[in-house]
ZASE-23076 format. One record per residue (C-alpha): residue number from 1; residue in three letters; x, y, z. Coordinates in Angstrom, 2 decimals. Each point is the difference from the previous one (the first is absolute). Layout:
BEGIN
n_res_px_py_pz
NUM_ALA_X_Y_Z
...
END
This chain:
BEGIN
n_res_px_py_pz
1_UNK_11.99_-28.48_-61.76
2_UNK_-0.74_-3.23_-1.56
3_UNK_2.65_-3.42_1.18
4_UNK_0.85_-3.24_-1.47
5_UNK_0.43_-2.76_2.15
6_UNK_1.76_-2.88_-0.43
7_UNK_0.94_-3.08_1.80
8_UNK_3.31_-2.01_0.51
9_UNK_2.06_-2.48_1.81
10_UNK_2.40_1.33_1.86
11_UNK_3.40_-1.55_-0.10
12_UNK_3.52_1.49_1.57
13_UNK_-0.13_3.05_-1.74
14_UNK_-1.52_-0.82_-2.85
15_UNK_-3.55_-0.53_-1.32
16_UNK_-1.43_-2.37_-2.58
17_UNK_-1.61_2.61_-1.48
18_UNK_1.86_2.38_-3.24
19_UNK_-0.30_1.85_-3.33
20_UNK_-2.96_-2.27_-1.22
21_UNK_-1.73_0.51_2.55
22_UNK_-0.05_3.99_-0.16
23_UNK_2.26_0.28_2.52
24_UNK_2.48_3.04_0.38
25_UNK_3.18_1.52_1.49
26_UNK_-1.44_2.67_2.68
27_UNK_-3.17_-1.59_1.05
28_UNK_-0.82_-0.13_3.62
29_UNK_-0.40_-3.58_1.77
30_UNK_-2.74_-0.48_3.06
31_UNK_-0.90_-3.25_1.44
32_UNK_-3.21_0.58_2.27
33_UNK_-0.13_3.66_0.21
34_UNK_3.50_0.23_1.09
35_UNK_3.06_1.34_-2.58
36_UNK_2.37_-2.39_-0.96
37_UNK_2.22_1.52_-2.36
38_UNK_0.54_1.28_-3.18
39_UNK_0.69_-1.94_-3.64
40_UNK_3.67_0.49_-0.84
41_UNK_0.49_-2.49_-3.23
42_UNK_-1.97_-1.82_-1.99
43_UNK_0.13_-3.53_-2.34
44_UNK_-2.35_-1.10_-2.00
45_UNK_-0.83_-2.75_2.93
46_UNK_1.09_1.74_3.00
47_UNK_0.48_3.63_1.97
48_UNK_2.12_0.89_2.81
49_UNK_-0.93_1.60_2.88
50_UNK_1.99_2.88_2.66
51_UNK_-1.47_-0.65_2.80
52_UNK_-0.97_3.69_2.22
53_UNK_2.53_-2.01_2.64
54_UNK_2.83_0.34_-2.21
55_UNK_3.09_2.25_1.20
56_UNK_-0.32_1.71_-3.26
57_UNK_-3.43_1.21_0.02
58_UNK_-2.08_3.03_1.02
59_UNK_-3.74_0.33_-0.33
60_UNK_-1.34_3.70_0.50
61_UNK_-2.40_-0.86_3.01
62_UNK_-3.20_2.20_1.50
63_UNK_-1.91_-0.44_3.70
64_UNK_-3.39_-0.32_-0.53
65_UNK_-0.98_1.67_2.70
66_UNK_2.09_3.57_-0.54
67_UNK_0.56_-0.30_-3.78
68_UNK_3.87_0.58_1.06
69_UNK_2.65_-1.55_-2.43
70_UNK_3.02_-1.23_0.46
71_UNK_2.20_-2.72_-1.30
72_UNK_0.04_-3.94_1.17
73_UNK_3.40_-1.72_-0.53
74_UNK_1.11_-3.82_-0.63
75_UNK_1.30_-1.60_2.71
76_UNK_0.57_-3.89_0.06
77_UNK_1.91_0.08_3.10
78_UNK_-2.59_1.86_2.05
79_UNK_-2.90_-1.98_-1.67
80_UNK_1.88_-3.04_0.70
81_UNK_0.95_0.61_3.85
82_UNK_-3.27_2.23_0.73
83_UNK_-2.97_-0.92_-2.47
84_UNK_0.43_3.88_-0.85
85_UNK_1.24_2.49_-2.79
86_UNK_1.56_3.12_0.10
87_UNK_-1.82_4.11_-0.53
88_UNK_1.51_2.98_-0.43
89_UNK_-0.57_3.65_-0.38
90_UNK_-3.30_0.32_1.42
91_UNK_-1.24_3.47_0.79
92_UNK_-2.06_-0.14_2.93
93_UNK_0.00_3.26_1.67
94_UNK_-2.91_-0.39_1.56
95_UNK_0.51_-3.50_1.53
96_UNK_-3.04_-1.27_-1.26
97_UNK_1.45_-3.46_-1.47
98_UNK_-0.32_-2.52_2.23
99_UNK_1.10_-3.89_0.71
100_UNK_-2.95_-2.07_-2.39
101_UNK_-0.32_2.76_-2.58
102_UNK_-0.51_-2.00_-3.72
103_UNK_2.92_1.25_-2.45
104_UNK_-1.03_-0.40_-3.81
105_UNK_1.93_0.94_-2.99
106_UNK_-0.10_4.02_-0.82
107_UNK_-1.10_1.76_-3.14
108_UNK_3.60_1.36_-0.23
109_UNK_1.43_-3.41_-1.19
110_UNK_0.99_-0.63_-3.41
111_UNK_0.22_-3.21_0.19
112_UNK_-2.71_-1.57_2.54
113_UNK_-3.79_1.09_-0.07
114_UNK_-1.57_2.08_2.30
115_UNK_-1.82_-1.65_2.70
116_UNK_1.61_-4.08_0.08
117_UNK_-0.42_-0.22_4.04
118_UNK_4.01_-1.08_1.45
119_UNK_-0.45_-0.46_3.37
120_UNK_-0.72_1.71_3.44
121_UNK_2.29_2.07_2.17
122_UNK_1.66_-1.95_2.40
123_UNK_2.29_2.53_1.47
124_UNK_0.70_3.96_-0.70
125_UNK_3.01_2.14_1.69
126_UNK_1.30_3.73_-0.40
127_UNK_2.85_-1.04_-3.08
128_UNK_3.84_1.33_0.51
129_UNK_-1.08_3.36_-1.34
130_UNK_-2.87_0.58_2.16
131_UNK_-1.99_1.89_-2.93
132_UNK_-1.67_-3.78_-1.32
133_UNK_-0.49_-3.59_1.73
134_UNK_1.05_-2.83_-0.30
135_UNK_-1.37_-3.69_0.82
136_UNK_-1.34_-3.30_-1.49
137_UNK_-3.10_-1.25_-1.42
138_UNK_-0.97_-3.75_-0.18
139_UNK_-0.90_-1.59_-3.11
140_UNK_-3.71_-0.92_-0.90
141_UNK_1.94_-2.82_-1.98
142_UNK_2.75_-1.42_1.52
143_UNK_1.96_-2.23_-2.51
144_UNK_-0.02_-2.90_1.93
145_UNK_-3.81_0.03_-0.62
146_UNK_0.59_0.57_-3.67
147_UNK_1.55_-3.49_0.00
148_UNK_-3.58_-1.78_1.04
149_UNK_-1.88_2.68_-2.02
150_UNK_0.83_-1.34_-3.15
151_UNK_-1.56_2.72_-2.31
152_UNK_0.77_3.43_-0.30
153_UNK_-1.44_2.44_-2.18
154_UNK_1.70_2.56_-2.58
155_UNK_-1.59_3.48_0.25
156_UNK_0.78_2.31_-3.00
157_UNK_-2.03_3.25_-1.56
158_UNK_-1.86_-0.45_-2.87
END
């Protein structure tokens, strides 16, 4: 797989970077080697950003270390109060997932690339249904960090 990479200034929500610069609804957003986000709309002069902290947004998640999926959930009030987001789903029969894990985007996402590292398990409990867990992972890019970072970069498929 081949990338393009390019960089912007990030403002609140929005990026100084558009349409002339190649720029497109659906790519993926990393500052560091952490996922931001993902493009939503696009200007000639500017793109907006959803944030993987947003309420309204899923990103199909892996554990490196098992190769087990599962799904990683907004959260702004948990990543406010905690530093933390929310997991899901995860089928872990075997208890091998453990506290420190790294958690990268899955190959069964449509809309985030395979392998964009997320964070790091920071907790992991038997969920309500007792067949998957449950827990949080903390961010390899918090956003208050994005604020002194200054430049993020777009990742899209070429």
């Amino acid at each position: 797989q081949n990338f393009h990479l390019s960089s912007a200034t990030i403002l609140p929500k929005k990026r100084n970077r558009g349409e002339k610069d190649g720029i497109l609804p659906g790519m993926n957003v990393i500052a560091g080697s952490g996922l931001v986000g993902i493009i939503t709309e696009v200007g000639p002069n500017y793109s907006k950003v959803r944030s993987i902290i947003d309420d309204a947004n899923n990103v199909s998640a892996m554990v490196t270390s098992t190769g087990d999926n599962f799904n990683v959930s907004g959260n702004l009030k948990t990543m406010n109060d905690s530093l933390v987001i929310t997991f899901s789903e995860l089928r872990d029969d075997q208890n091998l997932v453990k506290v420190g894990d790294p958690v990268i985007t899955s190959y069964v996402s449509d809309q985030y690339h395979q392998g964009i590292l997320i964070g790091y398990i920071a907790s992991i409990e038997n969920g309500p249904n007792n067949l998957t867990k449950i827990g949080t992972i903390t961010r390899i890019c918090p956003p208050m960090k994005l604020k002194k970072i200054g430049n993020a970069k777009h990742l899209a498929r070429h």
